[in-house]
C-alpha positions as a Python dict, from the first residue, in 0.01 Angstrom:
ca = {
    (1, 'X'): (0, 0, 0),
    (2, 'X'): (-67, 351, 125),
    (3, 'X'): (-68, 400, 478),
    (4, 'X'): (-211, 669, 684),
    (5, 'X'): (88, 802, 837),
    (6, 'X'): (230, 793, 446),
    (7, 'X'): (-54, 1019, 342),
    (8, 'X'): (-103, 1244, 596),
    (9, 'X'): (266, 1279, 602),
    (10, 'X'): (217, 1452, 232),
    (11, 'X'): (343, 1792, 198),
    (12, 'X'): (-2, 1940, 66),
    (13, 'X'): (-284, 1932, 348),
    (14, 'X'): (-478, 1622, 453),
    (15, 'X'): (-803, 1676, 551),
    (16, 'X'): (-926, 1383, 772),
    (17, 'X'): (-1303, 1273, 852),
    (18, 'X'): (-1344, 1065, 1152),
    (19, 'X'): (-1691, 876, 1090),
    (20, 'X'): (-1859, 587, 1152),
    (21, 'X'): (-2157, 442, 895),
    (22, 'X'): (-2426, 456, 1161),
    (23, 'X'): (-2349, 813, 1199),
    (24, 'X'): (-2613, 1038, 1082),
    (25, 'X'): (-2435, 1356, 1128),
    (26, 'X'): (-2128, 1189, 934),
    (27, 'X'): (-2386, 1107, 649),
    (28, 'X'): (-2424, 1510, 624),
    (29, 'X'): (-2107, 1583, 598),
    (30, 'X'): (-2048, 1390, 334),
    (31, 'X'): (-2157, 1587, 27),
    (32, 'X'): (-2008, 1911, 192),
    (33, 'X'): (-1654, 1709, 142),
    (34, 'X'): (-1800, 1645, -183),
    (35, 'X'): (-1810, 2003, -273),
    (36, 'X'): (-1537, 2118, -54),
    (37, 'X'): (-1299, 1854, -302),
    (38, 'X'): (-1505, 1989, -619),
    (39, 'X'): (-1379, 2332, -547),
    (40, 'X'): (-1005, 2295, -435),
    (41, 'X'): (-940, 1984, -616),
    (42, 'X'): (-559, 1863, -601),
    (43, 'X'): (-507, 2132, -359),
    (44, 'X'): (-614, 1937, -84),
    (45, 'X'): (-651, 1568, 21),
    (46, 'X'): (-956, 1475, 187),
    (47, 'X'): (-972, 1093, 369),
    (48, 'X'): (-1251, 938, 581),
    (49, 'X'): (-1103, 660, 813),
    (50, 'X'): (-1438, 436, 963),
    (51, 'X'): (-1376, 450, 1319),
    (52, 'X'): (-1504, 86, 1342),
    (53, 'X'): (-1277, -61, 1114),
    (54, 'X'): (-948, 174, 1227),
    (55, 'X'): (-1045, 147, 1630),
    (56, 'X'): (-656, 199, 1650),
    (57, 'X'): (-606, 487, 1424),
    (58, 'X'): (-902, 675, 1602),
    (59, 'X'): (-777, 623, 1986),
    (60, 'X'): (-445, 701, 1842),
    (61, 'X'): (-573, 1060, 1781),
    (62, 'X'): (-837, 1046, 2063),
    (63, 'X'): (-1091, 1027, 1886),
    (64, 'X'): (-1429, 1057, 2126),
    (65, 'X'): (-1697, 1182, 1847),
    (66, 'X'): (-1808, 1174, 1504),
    (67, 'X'): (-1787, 1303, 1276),
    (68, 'X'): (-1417, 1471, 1374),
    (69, 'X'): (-1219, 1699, 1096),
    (70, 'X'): (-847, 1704, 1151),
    (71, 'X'): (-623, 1874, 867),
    (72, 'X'): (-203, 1756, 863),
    (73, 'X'): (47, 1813, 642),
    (74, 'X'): (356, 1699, 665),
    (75, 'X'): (221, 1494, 995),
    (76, 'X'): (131, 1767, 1175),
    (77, 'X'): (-204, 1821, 1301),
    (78, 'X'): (-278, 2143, 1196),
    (79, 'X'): (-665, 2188, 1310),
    (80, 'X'): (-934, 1985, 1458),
    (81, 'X'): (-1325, 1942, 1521),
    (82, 'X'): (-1572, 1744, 1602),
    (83, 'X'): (-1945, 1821, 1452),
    (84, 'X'): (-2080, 1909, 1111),
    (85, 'X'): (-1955, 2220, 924),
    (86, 'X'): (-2074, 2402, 609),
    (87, 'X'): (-1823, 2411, 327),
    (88, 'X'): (-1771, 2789, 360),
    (89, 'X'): (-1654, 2711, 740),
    (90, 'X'): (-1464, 2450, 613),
    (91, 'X'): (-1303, 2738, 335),
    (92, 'X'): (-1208, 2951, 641),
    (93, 'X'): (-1009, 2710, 770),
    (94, 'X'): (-827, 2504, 508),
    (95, 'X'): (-762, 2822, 300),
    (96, 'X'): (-442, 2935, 506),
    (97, 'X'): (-275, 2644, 468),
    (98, 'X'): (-299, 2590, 92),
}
Protein backbone atom coordinates (compact mmCIF):
# COMPACT_ATOMS: atom_id res chain seq x y z
CA UNK A 1 0.00 0.00 0.00
CA UNK A 2 0.77 3.59 -0.92
CA UNK A 3 1.84 5.74 1.71
CA UNK A 4 1.88 9.41 1.95
CA UNK A 5 5.42 10.02 2.32
CA UNK A 6 5.68 7.42 -0.92
CA UNK A 7 3.48 9.75 -2.92
CA UNK A 8 4.37 12.96 -2.07
CA UNK A 9 7.88 11.79 -2.40
CA UNK A 10 6.98 11.46 -6.41
CA UNK A 11 9.08 13.39 -8.66
CA UNK A 12 6.01 15.23 -10.42
CA UNK A 13 4.14 17.71 -7.91
CA UNK A 14 1.70 16.63 -5.21
CA UNK A 15 -0.85 18.83 -4.55
CA UNK A 16 -2.29 18.18 -1.01
CA UNK A 17 -5.87 19.23 0.46
CA UNK A 18 -6.09 19.31 4.12
CA UNK A 19 -10.00 18.92 4.85
CA UNK A 20 -12.25 17.68 7.07
CA UNK A 21 -16.10 16.46 5.93
CA UNK A 22 -17.83 18.97 8.17
CA UNK A 23 -15.94 21.60 6.42
CA UNK A 24 -17.99 23.78 4.32
CA UNK A 25 -15.27 25.74 2.81
CA UNK A 26 -13.47 22.27 2.00
CA UNK A 27 -16.82 21.23 0.24
CA UNK A 28 -16.02 24.35 -2.22
CA UNK A 29 -12.96 23.52 -3.00
CA UNK A 30 -13.70 20.48 -4.11
CA UNK A 31 -14.91 20.87 -7.70
CA UNK A 32 -12.13 23.60 -8.24
CA UNK A 33 -9.62 20.39 -7.68
CA UNK A 34 -12.01 18.84 -9.93
CA UNK A 35 -11.25 21.18 -12.69
CA UNK A 36 -7.84 22.08 -11.67
CA UNK A 37 -7.10 17.86 -12.33
CA UNK A 38 -9.40 18.12 -15.61
CA UNK A 39 -7.03 20.62 -17.02
CA UNK A 40 -3.42 19.41 -16.07
CA UNK A 41 -4.23 15.85 -15.83
CA UNK A 42 -1.07 13.49 -15.21
CA UNK A 43 0.86 16.57 -14.76
CA UNK A 44 0.01 16.88 -11.34
CA UNK A 45 -1.17 14.72 -8.38
CA UNK A 46 -3.82 16.05 -6.33
CA UNK A 47 -4.64 14.11 -2.66
CA UNK A 48 -7.11 15.09 0.09
CA UNK A 49 -5.98 13.54 3.50
CA UNK A 50 -9.34 13.90 6.17
CA UNK A 51 -7.80 15.55 8.99
CA UNK A 52 -10.02 13.38 11.30
CA UNK A 53 -8.97 10.20 10.14
CA UNK A 54 -4.96 11.28 9.59
CA UNK A 55 -4.87 13.48 13.09
CA UNK A 56 -1.09 12.44 12.77
CA UNK A 57 -0.36 13.31 9.27
CA UNK A 58 -2.04 16.83 9.81
CA UNK A 59 -0.04 17.86 13.21
CA UNK A 60 2.86 16.42 11.43
CA UNK A 61 2.61 19.37 8.95
CA UNK A 62 0.89 21.74 11.48
CA UNK A 63 -1.97 21.71 10.25
CA UNK A 64 -4.35 24.48 12.23
CA UNK A 65 -7.16 25.10 9.35
CA UNK A 66 -9.09 23.76 6.63
CA UNK A 67 -9.10 23.51 4.01
CA UNK A 68 -4.95 23.83 3.69
CA UNK A 69 -3.17 23.39 0.01
CA UNK A 70 0.40 22.23 0.26
CA UNK A 71 2.22 21.22 -3.15
CA UNK A 72 5.70 18.63 -2.73
CA UNK A 73 7.59 16.96 -4.98
CA UNK A 74 10.13 14.98 -4.30
CA UNK A 75 9.14 15.60 -0.36
CA UNK A 76 9.61 18.96 -0.38
CA UNK A 77 7.03 21.34 0.52
CA UNK A 78 7.05 23.58 -2.13
CA UNK A 79 3.94 26.02 -1.26
CA UNK A 80 1.25 26.28 1.24
CA UNK A 81 -2.29 27.82 2.19
CA UNK A 82 -4.95 27.69 4.10
CA UNK A 83 -8.52 29.00 2.61
CA UNK A 84 -10.39 28.50 -0.63
CA UNK A 85 -8.79 29.44 -3.99
CA UNK A 86 -10.16 29.73 -7.55
CA UNK A 87 -8.57 27.39 -10.05
CA UNK A 88 -6.87 30.24 -11.94
CA UNK A 89 -5.03 31.10 -8.43
CA UNK A 90 -4.42 27.70 -8.09
CA UNK A 91 -2.79 27.88 -12.08
CA UNK A 92 -0.48 30.67 -10.82
CA UNK A 93 0.95 28.68 -8.49
CA UNK A 94 1.31 25.06 -9.57
CA UNK A 95 2.32 26.20 -13.12
CA UNK A 96 6.14 26.83 -12.21
CA UNK A 97 6.69 23.74 -10.96
CA UNK A 98 5.32 21.53 -13.73
Amino acid sequence: METFNDVISEDRPVLVDFFATWCQPCKMLHPVLEQLKDTLGDRVRIIKVDVDKYGQTAAQYGIQAVPTLMLFRKGQILWRQSGVMSKADLLAVIDPHL
